[in-house]
Each structure stands twice: as structure tokens, then as C-alpha cells.
C-alpha positions in Angstrom: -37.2 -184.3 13.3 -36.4 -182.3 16.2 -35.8 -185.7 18.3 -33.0 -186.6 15.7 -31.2 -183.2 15.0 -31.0 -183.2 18.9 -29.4 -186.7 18.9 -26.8 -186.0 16.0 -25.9 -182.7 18.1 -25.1 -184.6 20.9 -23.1 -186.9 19.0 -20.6 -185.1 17.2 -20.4 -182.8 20.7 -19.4 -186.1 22.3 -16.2 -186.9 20.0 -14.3 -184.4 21.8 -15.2 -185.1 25.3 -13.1 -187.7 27.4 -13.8 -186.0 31.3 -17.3 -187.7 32.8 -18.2 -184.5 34.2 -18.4 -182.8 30.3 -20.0 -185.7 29.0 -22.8 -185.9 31.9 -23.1 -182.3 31.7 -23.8 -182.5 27.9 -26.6 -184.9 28.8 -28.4 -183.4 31.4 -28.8 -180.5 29.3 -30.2 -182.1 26.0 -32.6 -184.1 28.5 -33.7 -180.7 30.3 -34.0 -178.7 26.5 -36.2 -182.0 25.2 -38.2 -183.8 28.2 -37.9 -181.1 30.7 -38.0 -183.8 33.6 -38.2 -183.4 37.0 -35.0 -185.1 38.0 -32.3 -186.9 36.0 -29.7 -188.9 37.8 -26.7 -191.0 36.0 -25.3 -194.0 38.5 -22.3 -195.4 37.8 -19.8 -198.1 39.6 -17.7 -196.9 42.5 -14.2 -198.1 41.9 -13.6 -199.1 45.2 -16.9 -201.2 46.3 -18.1 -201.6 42.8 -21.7 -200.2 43.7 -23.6 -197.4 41.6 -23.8 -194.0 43.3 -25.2 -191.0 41.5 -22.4 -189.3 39.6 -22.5 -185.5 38.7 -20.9 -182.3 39.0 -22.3 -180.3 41.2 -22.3 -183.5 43.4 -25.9 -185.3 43.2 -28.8 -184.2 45.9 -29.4 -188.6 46.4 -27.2 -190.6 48.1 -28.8 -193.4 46.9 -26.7 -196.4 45.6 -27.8 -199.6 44.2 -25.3 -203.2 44.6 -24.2 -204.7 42.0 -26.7 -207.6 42.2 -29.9 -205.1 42.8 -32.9 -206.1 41.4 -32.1 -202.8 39.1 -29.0 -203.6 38.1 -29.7 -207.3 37.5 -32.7 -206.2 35.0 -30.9 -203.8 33.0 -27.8 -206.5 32.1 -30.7 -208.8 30.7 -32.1 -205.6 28.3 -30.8 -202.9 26.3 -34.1 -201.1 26.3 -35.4 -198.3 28.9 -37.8 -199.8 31.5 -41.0 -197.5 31.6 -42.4 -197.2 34.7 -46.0 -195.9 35.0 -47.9 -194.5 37.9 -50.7 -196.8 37.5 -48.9 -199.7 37.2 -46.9 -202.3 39.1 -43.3 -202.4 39.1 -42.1 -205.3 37.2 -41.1 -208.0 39.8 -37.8 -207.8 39.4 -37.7 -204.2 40.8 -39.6 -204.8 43.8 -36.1 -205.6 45.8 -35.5 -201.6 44.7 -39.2 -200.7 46.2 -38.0 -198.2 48.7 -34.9 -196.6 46.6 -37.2 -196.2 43.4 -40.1 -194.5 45.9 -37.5 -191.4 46.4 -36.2 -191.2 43.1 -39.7 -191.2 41.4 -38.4 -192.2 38.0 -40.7 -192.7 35.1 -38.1 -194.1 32.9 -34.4 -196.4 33.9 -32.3 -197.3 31.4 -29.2 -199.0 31.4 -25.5 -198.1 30.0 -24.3 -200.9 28.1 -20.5 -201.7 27.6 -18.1 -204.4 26.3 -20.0 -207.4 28.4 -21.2 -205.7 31.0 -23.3 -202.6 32.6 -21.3 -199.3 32.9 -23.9 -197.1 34.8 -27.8 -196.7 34.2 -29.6 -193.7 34.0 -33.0 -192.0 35.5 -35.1 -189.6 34.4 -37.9 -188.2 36.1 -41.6 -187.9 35.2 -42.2 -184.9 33.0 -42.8 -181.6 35.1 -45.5 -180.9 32.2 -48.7 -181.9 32.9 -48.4 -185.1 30.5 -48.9 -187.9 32.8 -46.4 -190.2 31.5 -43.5 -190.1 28.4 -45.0 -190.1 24.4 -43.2 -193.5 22.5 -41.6 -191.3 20.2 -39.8 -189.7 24.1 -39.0 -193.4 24.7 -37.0 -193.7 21.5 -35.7 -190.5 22.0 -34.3 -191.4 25.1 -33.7 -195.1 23.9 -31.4 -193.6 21.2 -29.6 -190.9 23.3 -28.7 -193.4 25.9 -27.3 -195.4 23.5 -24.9 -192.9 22.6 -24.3 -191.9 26.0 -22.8 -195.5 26.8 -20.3 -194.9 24.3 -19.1 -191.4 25.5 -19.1 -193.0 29.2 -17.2 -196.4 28.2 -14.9 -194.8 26.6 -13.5 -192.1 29.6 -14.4 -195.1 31.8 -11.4 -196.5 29.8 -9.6 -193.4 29.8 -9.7 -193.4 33.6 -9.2 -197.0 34.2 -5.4 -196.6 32.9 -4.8 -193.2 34.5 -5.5 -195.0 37.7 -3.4 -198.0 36.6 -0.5 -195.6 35.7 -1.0 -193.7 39.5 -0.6 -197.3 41.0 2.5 -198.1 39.2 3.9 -194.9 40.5 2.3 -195.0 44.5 4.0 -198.5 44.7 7.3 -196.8 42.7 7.6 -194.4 45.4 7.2 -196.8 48.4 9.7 -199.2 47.0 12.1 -196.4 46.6 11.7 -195.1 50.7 11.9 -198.5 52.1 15.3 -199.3 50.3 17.2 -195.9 51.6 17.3 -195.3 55.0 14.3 -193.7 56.1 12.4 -193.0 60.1 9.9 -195.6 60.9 7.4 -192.7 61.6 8.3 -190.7 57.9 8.1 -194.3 56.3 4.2 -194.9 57.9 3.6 -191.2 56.7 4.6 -191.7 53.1 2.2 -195.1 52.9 -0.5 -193.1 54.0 0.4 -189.5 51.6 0.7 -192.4 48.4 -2.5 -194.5 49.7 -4.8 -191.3 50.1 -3.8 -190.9 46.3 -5.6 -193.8 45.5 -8.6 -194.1 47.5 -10.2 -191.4 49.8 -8.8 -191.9 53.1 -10.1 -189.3 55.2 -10.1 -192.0 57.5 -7.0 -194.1 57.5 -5.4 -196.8 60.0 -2.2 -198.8 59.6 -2.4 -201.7 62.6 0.8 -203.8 63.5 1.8 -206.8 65.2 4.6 -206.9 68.1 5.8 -210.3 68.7 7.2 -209.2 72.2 3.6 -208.5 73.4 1.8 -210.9 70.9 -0.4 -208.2 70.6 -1.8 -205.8 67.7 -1.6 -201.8 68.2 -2.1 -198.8 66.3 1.4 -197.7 64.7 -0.5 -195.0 62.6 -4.3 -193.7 62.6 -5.5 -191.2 61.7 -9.7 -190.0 61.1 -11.5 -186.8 59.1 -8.0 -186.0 57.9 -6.4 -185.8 61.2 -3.9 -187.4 62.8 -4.4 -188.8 66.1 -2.1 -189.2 69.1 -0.9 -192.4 70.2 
């Protein structure tokens, strides 16, 4: 009973969040006041390279990602329920690819974030810092249930923020079509295409290369790395 009075919190508390940090946030803290594990992390697709990286706020202590195809990855798309993981068993043999990333993040339980077709982001959770050795099946469910509403919450801001970086794009390439038909320097012109890239991607490190047909060769017209610019 306690199990489903802490699921039906979570859901109405989840209608009125859209930011992923509220929504993670909400999570972690239902999972710490019910399982009390020793670790939970959430992994979700980076936009740019399309692998899953721990996501959080305060940032994650794992730098851990998993590709796209990763034996992890590849297992949850097949099944919508948590893979239990046991101390004194194998892992199945489709993790074994994972061996040596699963090894650090010592989870006792994966399971997966289902969207519209495809997988939004899978979640960890550590074994229980109790002394219970492994998770009761009524946890499972628990867990099985919450996740379930968790995918929503995340699909839904991962819609959210798919447009809002649609709309930014629409407005970078707005503002570079606008220089380049006024007269504008050639230096201020390579300095505006990096000020409306870095609004896009992180580009702490950031290089525009051009050709000279004079020299038939390639130089550096622009570069710049950790955020500052280099001479030429």
C-alpha cells in the first residue's frame, strides 16, 4: 500500500513538471525514501553523438556512457521490464559487452525508458545499502511501475526540448543569413558563426578551416580551444 500511495504521489507531482532536472530530481528522491539504494543514475541520449551519459543535477560522479548499440542498450529496446541483476549470478549474455562499465556502476537493477518506438534513457539503481542482499518482487514492481511513469515525464520534456532546440536553430541560421547579406568584416563575420554555433553545441573548443585557391592549401581562418581564442 505504501508502494502505491508513493507511485500515485509521484504521478500527479509529475503533471506539472516539464524541466528534466525537476523531473529527475522528483525521482531520485521517491527511490532514496523507498529503496534507499546505494547509487541511482538516469542515462539518457546526448543530442549531439546520440550516446547515453548519466544526466543529473548536481552533475553525475560517472562519466560513464553507453553507444547506442551497447549490449545494454540493445537489451532494454527488446523488453519493457527491469533486468535484475544478482550477485550470484551471471550477467545475461547480452550484457557481457557492458562487463567493465556495469563492474563500476554496481547496479542491482537496469531498466529501460520506453518512448514512441524507441528507448529514451534507462535507469540504474544500486543494490540496497540495507543489509538485504538483493531487491523483494514486490521492490521490482515497485520500481517496474515507477519507471513506467518516469518514461512519460521524460518523453514528454524530451519533446519539450527537441522544439526549443529546433526553434534556436531557425534563429542561429536567421542571424547568419542576416550578417552575410549587409556588409560586414571577414574577421566579425567568422566571429558571429562561432557566438551563434556555441549556442547550439558546446564549443569550448571550436575551429573554422578554409581553403585558398592561390596556395591550394587549407589554413586556420578561425580557432579557437577552452574558450580562448588563439593567434594566428
Amino acid at each position: 500500500r505504501n508502494y502505491q500511495q508513493s507511485i500515485e504521489e509521484f504521478s500527479q507531482k509529475l503533471t506539472s513538471l516539464v524541466n528534466l532536472n525537476d523531473i529527475i530530481s522528483e525521482f531520485d528522491g521517491v527511490v532514496e525514501n523507498t529503496l534507499a539504494p546505494s547509487n541511482v543514475f538516469i542515462f539518457l541520449p546526448r543530442y549531439e553523438t546520440g550516446d547515453y551519459e548519466a544526466f543529473g543535477n548536481p552533475k553525475p560522479s560517472t562519466d560513464i556512457r553507453f553507444g547506442s548499440t551497447s549490449g545494454v542498450t540493445v537489451l532494454l529496446s527488446e523488453s519493457d521490464q527491469p533486468i535484475v541483476l544478482q550477485k550470484d549470478q551471471p550477467l545475461p549474455s547480452a550484457l557481457l559487452v557492458d562487463q567493465s562499465r556495469l563492474a563500476l556502476l554496481k547496479p542491482a537493477m537496469i531498466a529501460g525508458l520506453s518512448g514512441s518506438g524507441k528507448l529514451n534513457g534507462f535507469v540504474t539503481i544500486g543494490t540496497p545499502r540495507s543489509s538485504a542482499p538483493n531487491y523483494t518482487y514486490e521492490e521490482i514492481r515497485f520500481v517496474g511501475n515507477l519507471i513506467s511513469q518516469l518514461a512519460i515525464a521524460i518523453e514528454r520534456a524530451q519533446v519539450i526540448d527537441s522544439l526549443q532546440r529546433e526553434l534556436k536553430k531557425l534563429d542561429v541560421l536567421s542571424q547568419v543569413g542576416q550578417a552575410v547579406n549587409f556588409t560586414i568584416q571577414f574577421d566579425d563575420l567568422l566571429e558571429l558563426i562561432y557566438a551563434q554555433s556555441s549556442r547550439l553545441i558546446d564549443a569550448a573548443n571550436f575551429y573554422i578551416a578554409l581553403y585558398d585557391a592561390n596556395s591550394d592549401q587549407i589554413y586556420y581562418a578561425f580557432f579557437l580551444e577552452d574558450n580562448d581564442p588563439l593567434d594566428n
